[in-house]
DOMAR-297796 format. One record per residue (C-alpha): residue in three letters; x, y negated, z. Coordinates in steps of 0.02 Angstrom, whole numbers, plus 50000, padded with zeros to 5 digits. Layout:
// DOMAR-297796
(ala, (X, Y, Z));
...
***
This chain:
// DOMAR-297796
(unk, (49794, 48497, 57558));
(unk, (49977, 48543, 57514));
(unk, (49998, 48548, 57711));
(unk, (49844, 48677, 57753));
(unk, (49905, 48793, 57592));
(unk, (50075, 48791, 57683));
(unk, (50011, 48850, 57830));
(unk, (49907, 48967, 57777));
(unk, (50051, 49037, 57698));
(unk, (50134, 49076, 57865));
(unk, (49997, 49202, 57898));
(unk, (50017, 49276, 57717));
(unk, (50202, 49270, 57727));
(unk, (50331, 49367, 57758));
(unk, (50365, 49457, 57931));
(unk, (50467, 49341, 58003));
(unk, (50375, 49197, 58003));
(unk, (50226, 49324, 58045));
(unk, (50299, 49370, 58215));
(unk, (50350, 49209, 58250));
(unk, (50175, 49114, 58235));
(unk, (50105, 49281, 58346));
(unk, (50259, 49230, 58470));
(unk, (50234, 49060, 58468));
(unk, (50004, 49074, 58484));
(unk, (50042, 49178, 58617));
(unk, (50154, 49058, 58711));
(unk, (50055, 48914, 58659));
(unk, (49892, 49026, 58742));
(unk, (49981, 49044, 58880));
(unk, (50069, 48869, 58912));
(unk, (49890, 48803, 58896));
(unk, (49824, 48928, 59049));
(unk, (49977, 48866, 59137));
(unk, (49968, 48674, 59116));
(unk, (49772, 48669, 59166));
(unk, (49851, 48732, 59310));
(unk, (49994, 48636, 59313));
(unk, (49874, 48476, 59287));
(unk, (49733, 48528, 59431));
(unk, (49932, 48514, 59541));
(unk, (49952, 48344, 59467));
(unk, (49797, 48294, 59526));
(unk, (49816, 48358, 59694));
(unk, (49966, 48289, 59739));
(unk, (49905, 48115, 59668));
(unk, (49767, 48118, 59790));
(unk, (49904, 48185, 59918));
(unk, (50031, 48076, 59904));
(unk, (49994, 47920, 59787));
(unk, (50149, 47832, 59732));
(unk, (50219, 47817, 59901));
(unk, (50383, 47811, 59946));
(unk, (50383, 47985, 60008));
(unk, (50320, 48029, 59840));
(unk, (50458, 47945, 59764));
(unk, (50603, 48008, 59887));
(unk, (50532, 48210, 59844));
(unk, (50557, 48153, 59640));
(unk, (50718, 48067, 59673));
(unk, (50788, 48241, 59751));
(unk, (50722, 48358, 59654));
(unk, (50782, 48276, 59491));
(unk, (50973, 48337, 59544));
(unk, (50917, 48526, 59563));
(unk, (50804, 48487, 59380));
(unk, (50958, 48460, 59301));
(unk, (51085, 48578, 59386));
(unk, (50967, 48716, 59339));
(unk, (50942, 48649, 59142));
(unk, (51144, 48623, 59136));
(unk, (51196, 48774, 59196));
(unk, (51042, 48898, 59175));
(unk, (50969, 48839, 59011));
(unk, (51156, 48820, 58938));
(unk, (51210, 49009, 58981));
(unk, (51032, 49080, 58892));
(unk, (51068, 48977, 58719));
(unk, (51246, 49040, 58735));
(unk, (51187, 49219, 58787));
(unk, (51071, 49284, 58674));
(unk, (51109, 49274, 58489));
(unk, (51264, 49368, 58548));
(unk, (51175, 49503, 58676));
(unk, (51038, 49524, 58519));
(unk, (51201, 49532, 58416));
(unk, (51278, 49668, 58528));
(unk, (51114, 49781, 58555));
(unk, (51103, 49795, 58384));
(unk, (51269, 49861, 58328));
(unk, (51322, 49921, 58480));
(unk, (51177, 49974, 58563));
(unk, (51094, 49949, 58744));
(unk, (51239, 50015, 58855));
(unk, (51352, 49872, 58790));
(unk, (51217, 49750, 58824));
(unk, (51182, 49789, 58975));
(unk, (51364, 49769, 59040));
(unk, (51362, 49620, 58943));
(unk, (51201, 49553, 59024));
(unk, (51262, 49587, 59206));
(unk, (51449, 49506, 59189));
(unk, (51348, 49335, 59102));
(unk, (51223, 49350, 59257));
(unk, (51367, 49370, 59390));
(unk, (51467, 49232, 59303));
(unk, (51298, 49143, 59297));
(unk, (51259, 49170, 59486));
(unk, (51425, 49126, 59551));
(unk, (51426, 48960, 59440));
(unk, (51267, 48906, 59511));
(unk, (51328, 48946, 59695));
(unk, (51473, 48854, 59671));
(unk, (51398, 48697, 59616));
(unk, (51257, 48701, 59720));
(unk, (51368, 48681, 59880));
(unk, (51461, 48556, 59786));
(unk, (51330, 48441, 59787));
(unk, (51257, 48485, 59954));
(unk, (51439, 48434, 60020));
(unk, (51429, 48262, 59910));
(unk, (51250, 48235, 59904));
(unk, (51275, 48079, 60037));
(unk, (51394, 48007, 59912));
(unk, (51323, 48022, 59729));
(unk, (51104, 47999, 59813));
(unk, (51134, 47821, 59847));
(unk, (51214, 47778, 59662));
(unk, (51037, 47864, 59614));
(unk, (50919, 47779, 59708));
(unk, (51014, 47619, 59754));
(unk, (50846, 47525, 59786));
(unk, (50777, 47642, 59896));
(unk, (50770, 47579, 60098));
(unk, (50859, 47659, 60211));
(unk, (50733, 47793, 60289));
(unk, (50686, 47848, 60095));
(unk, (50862, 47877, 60064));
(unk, (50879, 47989, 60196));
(unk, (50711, 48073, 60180));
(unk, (50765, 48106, 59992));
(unk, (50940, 48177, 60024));
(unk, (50857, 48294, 60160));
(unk, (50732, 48359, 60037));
(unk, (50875, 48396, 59915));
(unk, (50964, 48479, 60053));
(unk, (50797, 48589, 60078));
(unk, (50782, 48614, 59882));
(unk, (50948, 48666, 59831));
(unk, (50915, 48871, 59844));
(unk, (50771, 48818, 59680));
(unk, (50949, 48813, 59577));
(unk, (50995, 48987, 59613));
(unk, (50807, 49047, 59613));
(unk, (50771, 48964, 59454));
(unk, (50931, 49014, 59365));
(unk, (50915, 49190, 59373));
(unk, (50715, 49187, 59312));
(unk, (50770, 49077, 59167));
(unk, (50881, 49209, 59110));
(unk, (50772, 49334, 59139));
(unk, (50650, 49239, 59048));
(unk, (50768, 49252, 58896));
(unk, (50818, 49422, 58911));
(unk, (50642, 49465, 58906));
(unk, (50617, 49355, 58720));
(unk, (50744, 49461, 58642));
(unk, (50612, 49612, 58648));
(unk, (50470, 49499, 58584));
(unk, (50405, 49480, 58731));
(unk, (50342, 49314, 58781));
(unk, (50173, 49304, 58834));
(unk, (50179, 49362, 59002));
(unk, (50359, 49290, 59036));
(unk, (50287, 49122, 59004));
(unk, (50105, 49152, 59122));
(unk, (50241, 49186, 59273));
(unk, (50289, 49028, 59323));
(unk, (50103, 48968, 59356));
(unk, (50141, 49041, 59531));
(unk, (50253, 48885, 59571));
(unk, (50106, 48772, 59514));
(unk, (49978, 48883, 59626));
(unk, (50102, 48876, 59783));
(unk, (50096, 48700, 59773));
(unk, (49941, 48653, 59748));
(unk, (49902, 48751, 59898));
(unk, (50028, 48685, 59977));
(unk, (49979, 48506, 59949));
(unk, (49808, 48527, 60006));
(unk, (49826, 48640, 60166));
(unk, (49972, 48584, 60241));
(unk, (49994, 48410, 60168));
(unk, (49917, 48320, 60295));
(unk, (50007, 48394, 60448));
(unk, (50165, 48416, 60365));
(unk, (50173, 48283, 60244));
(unk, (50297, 48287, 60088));
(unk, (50390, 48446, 60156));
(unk, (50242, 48546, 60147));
(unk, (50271, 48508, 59942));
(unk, (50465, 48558, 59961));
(unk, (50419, 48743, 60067));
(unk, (50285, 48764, 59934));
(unk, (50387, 48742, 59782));
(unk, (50524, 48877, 59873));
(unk, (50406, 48981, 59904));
(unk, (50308, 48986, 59714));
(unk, (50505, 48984, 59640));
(unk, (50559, 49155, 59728));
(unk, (50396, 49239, 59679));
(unk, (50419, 49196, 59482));
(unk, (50596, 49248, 59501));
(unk, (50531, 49419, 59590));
(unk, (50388, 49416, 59421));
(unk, (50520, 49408, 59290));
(unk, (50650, 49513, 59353));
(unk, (50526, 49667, 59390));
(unk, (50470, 49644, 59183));
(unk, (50648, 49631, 59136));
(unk, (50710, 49800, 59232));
(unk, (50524, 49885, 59140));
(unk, (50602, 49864, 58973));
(unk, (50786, 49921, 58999));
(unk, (50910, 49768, 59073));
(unk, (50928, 49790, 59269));
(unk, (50961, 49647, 59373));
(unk, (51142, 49687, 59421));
(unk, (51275, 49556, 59464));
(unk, (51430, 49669, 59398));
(unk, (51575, 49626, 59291));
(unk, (51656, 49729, 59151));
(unk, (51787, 49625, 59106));
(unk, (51829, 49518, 58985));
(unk, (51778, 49584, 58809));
(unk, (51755, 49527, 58645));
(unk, (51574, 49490, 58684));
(unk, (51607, 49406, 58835));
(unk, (51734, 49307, 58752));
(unk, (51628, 49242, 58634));
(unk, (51471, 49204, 58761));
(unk, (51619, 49095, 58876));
(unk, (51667, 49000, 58702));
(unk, (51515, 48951, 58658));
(unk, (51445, 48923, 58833));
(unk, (51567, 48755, 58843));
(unk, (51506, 48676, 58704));
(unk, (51331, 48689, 58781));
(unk, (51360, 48657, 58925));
(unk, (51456, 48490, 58905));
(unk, (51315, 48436, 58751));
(unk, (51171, 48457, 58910));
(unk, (51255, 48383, 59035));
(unk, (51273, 48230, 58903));
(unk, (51076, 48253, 58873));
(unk, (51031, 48279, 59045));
(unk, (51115, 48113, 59093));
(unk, (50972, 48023, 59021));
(unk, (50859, 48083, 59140));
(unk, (50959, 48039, 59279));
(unk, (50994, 47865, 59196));
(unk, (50805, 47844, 59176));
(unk, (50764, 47883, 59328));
(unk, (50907, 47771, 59412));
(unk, (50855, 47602, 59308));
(unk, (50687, 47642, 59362));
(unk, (50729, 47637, 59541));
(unk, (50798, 47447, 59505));
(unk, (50606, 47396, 59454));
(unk, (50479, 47361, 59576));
(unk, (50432, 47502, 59708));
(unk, (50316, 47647, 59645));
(unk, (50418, 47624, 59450));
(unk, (50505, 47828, 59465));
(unk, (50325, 47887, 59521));
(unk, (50249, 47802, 59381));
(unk, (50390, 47874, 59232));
(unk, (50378, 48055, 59298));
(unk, (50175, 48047, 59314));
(unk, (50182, 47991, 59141));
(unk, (50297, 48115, 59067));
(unk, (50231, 48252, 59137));
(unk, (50061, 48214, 59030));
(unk, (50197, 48199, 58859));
(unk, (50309, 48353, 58930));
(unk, (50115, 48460, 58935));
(unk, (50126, 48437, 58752));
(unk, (50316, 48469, 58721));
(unk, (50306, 48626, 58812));
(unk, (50146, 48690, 58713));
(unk, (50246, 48635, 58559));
(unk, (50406, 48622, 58549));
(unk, (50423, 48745, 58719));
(unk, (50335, 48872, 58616));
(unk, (50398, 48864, 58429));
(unk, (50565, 48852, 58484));
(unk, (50540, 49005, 58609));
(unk, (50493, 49101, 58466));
(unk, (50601, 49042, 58344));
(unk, (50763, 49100, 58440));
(unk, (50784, 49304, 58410));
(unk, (50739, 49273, 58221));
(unk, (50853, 49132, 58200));
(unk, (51000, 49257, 58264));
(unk, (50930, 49411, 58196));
(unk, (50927, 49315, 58018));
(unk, (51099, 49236, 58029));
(unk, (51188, 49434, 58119));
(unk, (51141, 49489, 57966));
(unk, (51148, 49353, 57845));
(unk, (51001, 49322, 57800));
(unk, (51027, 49140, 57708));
(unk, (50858, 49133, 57608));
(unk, (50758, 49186, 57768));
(unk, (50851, 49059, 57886));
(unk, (50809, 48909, 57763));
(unk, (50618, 48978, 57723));
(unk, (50576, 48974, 57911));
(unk, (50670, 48783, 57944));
(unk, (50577, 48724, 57804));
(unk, (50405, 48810, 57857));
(unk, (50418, 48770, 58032));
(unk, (50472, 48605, 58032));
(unk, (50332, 48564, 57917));
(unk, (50212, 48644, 58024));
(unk, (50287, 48565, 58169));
(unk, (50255, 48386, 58113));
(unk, (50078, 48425, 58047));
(unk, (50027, 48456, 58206));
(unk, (50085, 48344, 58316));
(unk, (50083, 48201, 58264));
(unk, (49889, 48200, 58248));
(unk, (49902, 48243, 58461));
(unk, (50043, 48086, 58497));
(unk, (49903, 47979, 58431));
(unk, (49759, 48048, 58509));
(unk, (49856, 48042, 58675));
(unk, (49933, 47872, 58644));
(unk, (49741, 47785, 58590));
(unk, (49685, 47888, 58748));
(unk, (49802, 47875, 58870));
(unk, (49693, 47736, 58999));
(unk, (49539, 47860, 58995));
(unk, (49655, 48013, 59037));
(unk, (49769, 47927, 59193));
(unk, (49606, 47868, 59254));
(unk, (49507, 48029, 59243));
(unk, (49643, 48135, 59290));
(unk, (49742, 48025, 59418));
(unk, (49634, 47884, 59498));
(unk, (49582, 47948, 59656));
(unk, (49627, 47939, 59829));
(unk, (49778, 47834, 59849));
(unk, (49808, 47806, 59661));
(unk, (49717, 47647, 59637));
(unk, (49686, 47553, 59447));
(unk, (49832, 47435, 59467));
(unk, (49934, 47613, 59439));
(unk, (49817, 47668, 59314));
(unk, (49872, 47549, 59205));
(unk, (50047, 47547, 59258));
(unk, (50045, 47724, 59193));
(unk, (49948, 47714, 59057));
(unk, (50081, 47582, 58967));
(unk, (50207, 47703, 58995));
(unk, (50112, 47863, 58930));
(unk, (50095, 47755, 58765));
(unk, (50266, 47727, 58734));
(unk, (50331, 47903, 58800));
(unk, (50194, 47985, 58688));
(unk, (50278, 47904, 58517));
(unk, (50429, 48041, 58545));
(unk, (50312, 48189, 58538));
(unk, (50316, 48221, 58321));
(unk, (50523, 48194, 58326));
(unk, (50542, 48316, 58477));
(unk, (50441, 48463, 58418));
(unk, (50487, 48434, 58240));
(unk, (50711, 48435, 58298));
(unk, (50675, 48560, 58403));
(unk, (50657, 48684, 58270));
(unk, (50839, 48617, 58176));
(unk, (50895, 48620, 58366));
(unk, (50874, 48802, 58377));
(unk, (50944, 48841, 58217));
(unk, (51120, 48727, 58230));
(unk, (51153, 48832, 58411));
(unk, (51122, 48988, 58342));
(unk, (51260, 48933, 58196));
(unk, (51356, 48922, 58333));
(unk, (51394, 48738, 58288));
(unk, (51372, 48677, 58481));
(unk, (51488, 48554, 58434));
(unk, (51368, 48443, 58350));
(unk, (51244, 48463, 58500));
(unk, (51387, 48384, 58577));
(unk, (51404, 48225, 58475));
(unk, (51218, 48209, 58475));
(unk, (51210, 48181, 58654));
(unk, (51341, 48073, 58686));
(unk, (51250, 47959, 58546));
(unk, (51106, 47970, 58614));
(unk, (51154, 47943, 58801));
(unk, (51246, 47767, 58743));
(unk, (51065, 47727, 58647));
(unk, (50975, 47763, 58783));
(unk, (51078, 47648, 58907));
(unk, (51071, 47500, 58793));
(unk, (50892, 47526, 58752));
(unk, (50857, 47532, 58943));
(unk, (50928, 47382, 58974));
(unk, (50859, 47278, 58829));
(unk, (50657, 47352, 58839));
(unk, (50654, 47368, 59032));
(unk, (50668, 47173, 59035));
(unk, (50544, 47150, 58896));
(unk, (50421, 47293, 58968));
(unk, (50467, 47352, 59128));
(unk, (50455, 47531, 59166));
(unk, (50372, 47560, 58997));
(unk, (50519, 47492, 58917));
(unk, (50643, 47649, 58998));
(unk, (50485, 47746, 58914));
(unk, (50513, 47664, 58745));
(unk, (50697, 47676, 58743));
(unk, (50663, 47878, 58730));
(unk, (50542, 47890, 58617));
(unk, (50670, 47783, 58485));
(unk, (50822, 47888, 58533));
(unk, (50713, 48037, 58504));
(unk, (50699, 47996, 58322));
(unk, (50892, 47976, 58292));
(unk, (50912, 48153, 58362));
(unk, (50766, 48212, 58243));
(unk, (50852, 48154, 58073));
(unk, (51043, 48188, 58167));
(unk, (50980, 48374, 58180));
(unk, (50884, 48397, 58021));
(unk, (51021, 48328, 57922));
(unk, (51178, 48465, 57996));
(unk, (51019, 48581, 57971));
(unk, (51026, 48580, 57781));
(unk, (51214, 48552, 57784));
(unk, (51253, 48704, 57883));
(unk, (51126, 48823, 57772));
(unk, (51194, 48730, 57618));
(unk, (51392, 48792, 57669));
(unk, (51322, 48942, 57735));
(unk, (51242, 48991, 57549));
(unk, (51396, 48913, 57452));
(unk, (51495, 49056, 57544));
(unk, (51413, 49204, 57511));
(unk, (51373, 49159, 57326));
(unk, (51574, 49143, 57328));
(unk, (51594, 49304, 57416));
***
């Protein structure tokens, strides 16, 4: 009862957490339109392509683009916007704007760079990756990541146009674009799949990224920022987007590393085991997106509106509010979707070449990766909160912790259970990071209130 009062009282509240349940509904309303979609692509490409090697060799190389694109991308828009909203406000749009363009050029060059880095070392870092793959897979993957690098680039600059677009409350549409990647390859799939096989996926998903990059940009130039790759040297601004950009960066390449490791100590388990993790966690990531995706998409401009301006007694009313909220809800869904998970792989996935030996190989996996979903959603909301502290640090130390759990729970449950044990292993590291976060959370606040009763 206490629970239903409380959130009641988000819609009586004040107008913070106002704006930020009509941000996060109308990403939620919108992440749902795009996962039905997103879930009718599932399905085609399971009646496509099965768990076949091919299947697995297109995962295996589009993991390193995945993660380029999360480093790089995801790191610049955390370290980017509490200081551009900082910036428009007391300095106004001009000063934005030049800050916008130098982060995007910086940005755009970054992502250039490293993408032919790769390229140039793919054939020595792709068979560390997928050391159990056969000859002809490895070489079918590291083509495909050849053919999928430009998604980096693509992807980077909607991300951050994606962001931009946040800062002026404006969410709803930003998050409906990328349903045109979905769309391109479902079409893809089932047009072209059968005469061109897995590269009809890879020309598909090119395709679908340049058009949501082309969406995003054309919103962001409507309301004020122009897509221009210019720099303006470095200023105090810039200064302080480049130090808190490292911190970031080096705390999600830590984090990211667990999906690589995951991936690469499923390739050591029988053939079809990477097909059967990423099926699985794309069900679990529908539900992290809706939830955690969306609160802490909303949660971001308030967060560094608050703390710009001090705002103590707002910061801790919306942690404590959302973070309640948070758990409420999902942990209800982690058990529906853990109790449910045989009925939904086999009404969603067995057809055509996915048979019900993979059914169930999937379902035992969905269970354990489904356990993670309350401690995500819930940390997500102390997440958001310790970066725009500017405490990046800690993001840091949480990452290399939980990259060392997630190796030695790997290698402990994937004997026990198999693939499903890799899926275990995350759903327990997820609940150190939960607590880890929550627990700097209050500290930070409590510092935070300590020094302006003493100022």
């Amino acid at each position: 009862m206490a629970a239903i009062t409380q959130i009641a009282g988000v819609f009586k509240g004040g107008s913070v957490n106002r704006r930020i349940l009509r941000a996060a509904a109308s990403v939620t309303a919108v992440g749902i339109l795009v996962k039905v979609v997103a879930t009718f692509k599932e399905i085609a490409v399971a009646g496509v392509y099965g768990r076949s090697d091919a299947m697995d060799a297109f995962l295996a190389a589009a993991l390193i683009p995945s993660l380029l694109i999360n480093l790089i991308s995801e790191s610049m828009n955390q370290a980017l916007v509490p200081t551009l909203i900082r910036v428009k406000e007391h300095e106004g749009q001009e000063k934005a704007q030049e800050l916008f363009s130098s982060s995007m050029l910086w940005l755009c060059a970054l992502l250039a760079a490293v993408s032919v880095a790769m390229a140039l070392g793919a054939r020595e870092f792709f068979p560390l990756i997928a050391s159990h793959f056969a000859p002809a897979k490895l070489e079918l993957a590291i083509r495909i990541f050849y053919a999928l690098l430009p998604v980096v680039l693509i992807t980077g600059i909607a991300t951050n146009c994606t962001a931009v677009l946040n800062t002026f409350d404006r969410f709803a549409l930003p998050a409906l674009a990328p349903v045109v990647i979905a769309v391109a390859i479902i079409l893809g799939a089932l047009l072209l799949g059968g005469r061109l096989g897995i590269w009809a996926m890879v020309y598909s998903m090119l395709a679908g990224t340049l058009i949501h990059a082309v969406i995003v940009a054309w919103m962001m130039d409507a309301h004020g920022y122009r897509l221009r790759l210019r720099w303006y040297g470095m200023t105090a601004a810039a200064r302080e987007v480049v130090h808190q950009y490292g911190p970031v960066l080096l705390s999600s390449v830590v984090a990211s590393g667990g999906l690589l490791v995951d991936q690469s100590m499923a390739a050591m388990l029988p053939a079809g085991s990477v097909s059967a993790l990423v099926y699985a966690n794309r069900f679990v990531s529908v539900v992290l997106t809706l939830l955690a995706g969306a609160v802490s998409t909303a949660v971001v401009p308030y967060f560094s509106k608050m703390i710009a301006h001090g705002d103590w007694a707002g910061c801790r009313h919306t942690l404590r509010t959302w973070a309640g909220i948070t758990a409420l809800v999902s942990a209800p869904i982690a058990v529906l979707l853990i109790v449910g998970a045989h009925l939904l792989i086999q009404v969603t996935l067995q057809h055509g070449a996915f048979g019900a030996g993979d059914t169930e190989v999937v379902t035992k996996v969905l269970a354990m990766y489904a356990l993670q979903i309350p401690f995500v959603v819930c940390g997500r909301v102390f997440y958001r909160f310790i970066v725009a502290m500017r405490r990046t640090d800690l993001i840091f130390y949480c990452g290399v912790i939980n990259l060392v759990l997630d190796v030695a729970l790997n290698l402990i449950l994937m004997r026990w259970y198999g693939v499903a044990g890799i899926a275990l292993a995350t759903s327990l590291w997820t609940v150190s990071t939960c607590f880890f976060l929550w627990y700097w959370s209050r500290r930070l606040l409590a510092e935070a209130m300590r020094g302006e009763v003493a100022a």
